[in-house]
C-alpha positions in Angstrom: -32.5 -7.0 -7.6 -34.1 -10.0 -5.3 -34.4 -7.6 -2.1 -30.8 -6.3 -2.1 -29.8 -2.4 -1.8 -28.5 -1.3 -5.0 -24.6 -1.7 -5.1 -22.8 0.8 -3.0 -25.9 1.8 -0.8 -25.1 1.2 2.8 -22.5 -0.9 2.4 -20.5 -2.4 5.4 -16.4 -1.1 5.8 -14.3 -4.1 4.0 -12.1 -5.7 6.2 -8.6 -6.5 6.0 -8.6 -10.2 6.1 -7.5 -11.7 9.5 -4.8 -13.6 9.7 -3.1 -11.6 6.7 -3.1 -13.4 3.0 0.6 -14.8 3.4 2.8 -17.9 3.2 6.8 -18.4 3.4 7.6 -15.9 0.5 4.8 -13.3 -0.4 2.4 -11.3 2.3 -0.4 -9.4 0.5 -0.9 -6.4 2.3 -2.8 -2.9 1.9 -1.0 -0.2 0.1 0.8 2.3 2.6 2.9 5.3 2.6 6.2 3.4 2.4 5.2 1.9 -0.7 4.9 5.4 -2.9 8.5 5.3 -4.0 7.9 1.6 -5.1 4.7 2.5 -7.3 6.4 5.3 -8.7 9.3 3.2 -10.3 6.6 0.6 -11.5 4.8 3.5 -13.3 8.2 4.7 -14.5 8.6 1.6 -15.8 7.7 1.8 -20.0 6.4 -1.7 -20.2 3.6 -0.5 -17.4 3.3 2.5 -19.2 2.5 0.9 -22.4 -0.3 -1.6 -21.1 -1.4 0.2 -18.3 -1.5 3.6 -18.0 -3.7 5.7 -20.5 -2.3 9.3 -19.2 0.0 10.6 -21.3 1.5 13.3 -18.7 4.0 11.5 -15.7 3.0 9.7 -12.6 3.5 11.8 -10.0 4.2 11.1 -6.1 1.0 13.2 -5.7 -0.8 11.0 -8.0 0.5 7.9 -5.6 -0.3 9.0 -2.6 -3.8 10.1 -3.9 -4.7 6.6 -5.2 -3.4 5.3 -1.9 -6.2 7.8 0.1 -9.0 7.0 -2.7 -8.1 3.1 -2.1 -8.8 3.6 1.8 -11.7 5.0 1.2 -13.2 2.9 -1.4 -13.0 0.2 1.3 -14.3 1.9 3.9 -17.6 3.1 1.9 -17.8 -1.3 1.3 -16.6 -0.4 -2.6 -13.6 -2.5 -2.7 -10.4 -4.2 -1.4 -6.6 -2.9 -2.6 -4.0 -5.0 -2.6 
């Protein structure tokens, strides 16, 4: 692996980039507690459920708001970015 700790191993917190991904219509931001409701209706949504979701019991507001907590901390450990 050329030097470099194995992927994962003492890996920096990911940003949020600074100034914020946005222009004069669309702002990409982190996930947050206002947006349960909305990912909810997108997983109620049978064209998301067809392509996208492999569980076959509903999406609950539990299940959103414990992506939204394994999303944080994915980024902190340096795993990954959630838009």
């Amino acid at each position: 692996m050329g030097g470099h700790p194995p992927y994962g191993v003492h890996m920096a917190e990911l940003p949020f980039p600074t100034p914020p991904l946005a222009d004069d219509v669309v702002l990409v931001r982190p996930w947050r507690e206002a947006d349960v409701p909305a990912r909810l209706m997108a997983f109620a949504d049978p064209t998301v459920q067809r392509f996208l979701w492999p569980r076959t019991t509903p999406y609950t507001e539990n299940d959103a708001r414990s992506f939204f907590v394994e999303q944080e901390q994915a980024r902190l450990r340096g795993e990954e970015l959630s838009f």
